[in-house]
C-alpha positions in Angstrom: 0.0 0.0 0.0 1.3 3.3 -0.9 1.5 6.2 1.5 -1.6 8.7 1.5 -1.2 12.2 -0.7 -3.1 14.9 1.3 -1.5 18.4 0.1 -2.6 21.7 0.4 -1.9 24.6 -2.4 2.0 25.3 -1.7 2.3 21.8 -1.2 0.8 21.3 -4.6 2.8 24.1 -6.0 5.9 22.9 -5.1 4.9 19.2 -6.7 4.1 20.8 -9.6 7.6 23.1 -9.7 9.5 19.5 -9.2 7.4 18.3 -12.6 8.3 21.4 -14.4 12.1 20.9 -12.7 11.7 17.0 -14.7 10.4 18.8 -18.0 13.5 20.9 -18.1 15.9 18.2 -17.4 14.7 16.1 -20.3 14.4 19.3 -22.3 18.0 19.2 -21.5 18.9 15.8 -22.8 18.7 14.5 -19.3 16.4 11.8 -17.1 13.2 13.7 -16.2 13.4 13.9 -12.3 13.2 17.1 -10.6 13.1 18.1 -6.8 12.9 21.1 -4.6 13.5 21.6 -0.9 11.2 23.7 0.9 12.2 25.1 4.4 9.5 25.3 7.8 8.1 28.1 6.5 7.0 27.5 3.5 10.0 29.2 1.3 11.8 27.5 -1.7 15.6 27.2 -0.3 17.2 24.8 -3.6 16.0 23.1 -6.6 17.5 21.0 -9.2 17.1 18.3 -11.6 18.4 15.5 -13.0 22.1 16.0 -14.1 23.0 12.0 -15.1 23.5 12.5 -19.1 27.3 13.2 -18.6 27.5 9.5 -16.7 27.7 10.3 -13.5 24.2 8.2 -12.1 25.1 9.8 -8.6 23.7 13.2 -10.1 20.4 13.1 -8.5 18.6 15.9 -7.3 17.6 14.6 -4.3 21.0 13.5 -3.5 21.8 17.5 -4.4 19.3 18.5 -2.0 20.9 16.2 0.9 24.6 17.7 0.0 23.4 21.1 0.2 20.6 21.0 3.3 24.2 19.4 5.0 26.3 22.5 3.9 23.4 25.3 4.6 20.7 24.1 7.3 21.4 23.2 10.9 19.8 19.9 12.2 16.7 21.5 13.4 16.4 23.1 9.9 16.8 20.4 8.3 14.4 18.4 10.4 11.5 20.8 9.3 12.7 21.2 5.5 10.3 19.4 3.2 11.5 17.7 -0.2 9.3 17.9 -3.1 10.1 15.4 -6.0 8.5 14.2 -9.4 9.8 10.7 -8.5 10.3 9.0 -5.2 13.6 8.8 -4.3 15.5 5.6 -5.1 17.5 4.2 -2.4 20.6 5.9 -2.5 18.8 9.2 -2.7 16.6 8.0 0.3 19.8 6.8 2.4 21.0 10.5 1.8 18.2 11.9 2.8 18.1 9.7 6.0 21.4 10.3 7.1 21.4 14.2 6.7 18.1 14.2 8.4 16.0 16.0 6.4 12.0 15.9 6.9 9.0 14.7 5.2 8.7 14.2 1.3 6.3 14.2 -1.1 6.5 12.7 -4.5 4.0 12.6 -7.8 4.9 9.5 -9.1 6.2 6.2 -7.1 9.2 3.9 -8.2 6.4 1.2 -7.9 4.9 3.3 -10.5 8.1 4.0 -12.6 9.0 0.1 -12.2 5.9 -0.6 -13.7 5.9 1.7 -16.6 9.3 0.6 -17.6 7.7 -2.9 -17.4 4.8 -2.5 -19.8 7.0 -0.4 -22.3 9.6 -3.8 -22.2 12.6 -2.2 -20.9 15.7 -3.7 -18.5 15.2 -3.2 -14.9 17.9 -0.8 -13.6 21.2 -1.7 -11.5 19.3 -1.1 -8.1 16.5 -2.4 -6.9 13.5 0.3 -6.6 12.6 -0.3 -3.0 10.2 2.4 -1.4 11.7 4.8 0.5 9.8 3.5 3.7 11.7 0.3 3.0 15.3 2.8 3.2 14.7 5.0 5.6 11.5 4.2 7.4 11.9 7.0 9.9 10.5 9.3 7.3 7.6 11.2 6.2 6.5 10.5 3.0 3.2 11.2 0.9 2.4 10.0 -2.5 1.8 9.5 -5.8 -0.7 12.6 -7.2 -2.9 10.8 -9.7 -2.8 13.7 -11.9 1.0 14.5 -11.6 1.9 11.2 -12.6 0.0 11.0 -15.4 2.5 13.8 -16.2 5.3 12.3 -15.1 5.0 8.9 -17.2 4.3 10.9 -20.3 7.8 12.2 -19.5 9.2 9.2 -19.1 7.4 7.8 -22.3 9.0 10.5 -24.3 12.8 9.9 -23.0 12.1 6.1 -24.2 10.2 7.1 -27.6 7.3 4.8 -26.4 3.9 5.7 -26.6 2.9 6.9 -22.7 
């Protein structure tokens, strides 16, 4: 069972800015996955996007987010920061997450979701296993998929493999 998605309007707007972060990125060349870390208070503090075309599969946003909420925020800041994402986070970018101690996410599309696209469109599964971030890090927060974001998201993903979404 998938965890619950009960947003209000920043929360959506952010959701939405981490879609439109994943449209850029494979408007770039790049795998369409975009995040953005929101402080306590509601205020955008850093977003990015997928950065993996020049080979280096570390170049996550997520795992952006976690290096620079580690440089920037204190613990308690941190703790209260909320990460908006157009994917969940896969487990190295959940591990991250963990260990820097940020708070809850929210994601519009699953990696049960993602898995199962790739699935249906006949592609290989990828070198790690897509566990949900519950399964990582179960100390956090999460909330997800938004029916309507997905939808979004997978037509993303569709495009990057030239498959019909």
């Amino acid at each position: 069972m998938e965890p619950q998605l009960d947003l209000n309007d920043d929360d959506r707007r952010f959701l939405t800015r981490s879609v439109d972060l994943a449209r850029e990125a494979l408007a770039a060349g790049d795998e369409p996955f975009g995040s953005v870390l929101v402080d306590g208070e509601g205020r955008e503090l850093f977003a990015d996007r997928n950065r993996v075309a020049g080979g280096d599969h570390t170049r996550h946003p997520e795992f952006e987010i976690a290096r620079w909420a580690a440089e920037n925020l204190t613990p308690e800041q941190r703790a209260e920061a909320v990460v908006f994402t157009s994917g969940e986070h896969c487990p190295m970018c959940s591990a991250a997450h963990a260990w820097v101690g940020l708070g809850r996410i929210v994601y519009a599309s699953s990696s049960q979701q993602l898995s199962a696209w790739h699935n249906d469109w006949g592609l290989a599964p990828g070198p790690v296993v897509p566990l949900p971030i519950q399964d990582v890090a179960p100390g956090i927060e999460v909330a997800g998929p938004d029916p309507e974001l997905s939808t979004q998201v997978r037509q993303l993903h569709a495009r990057l493999h030239g498959v019909d979404g």
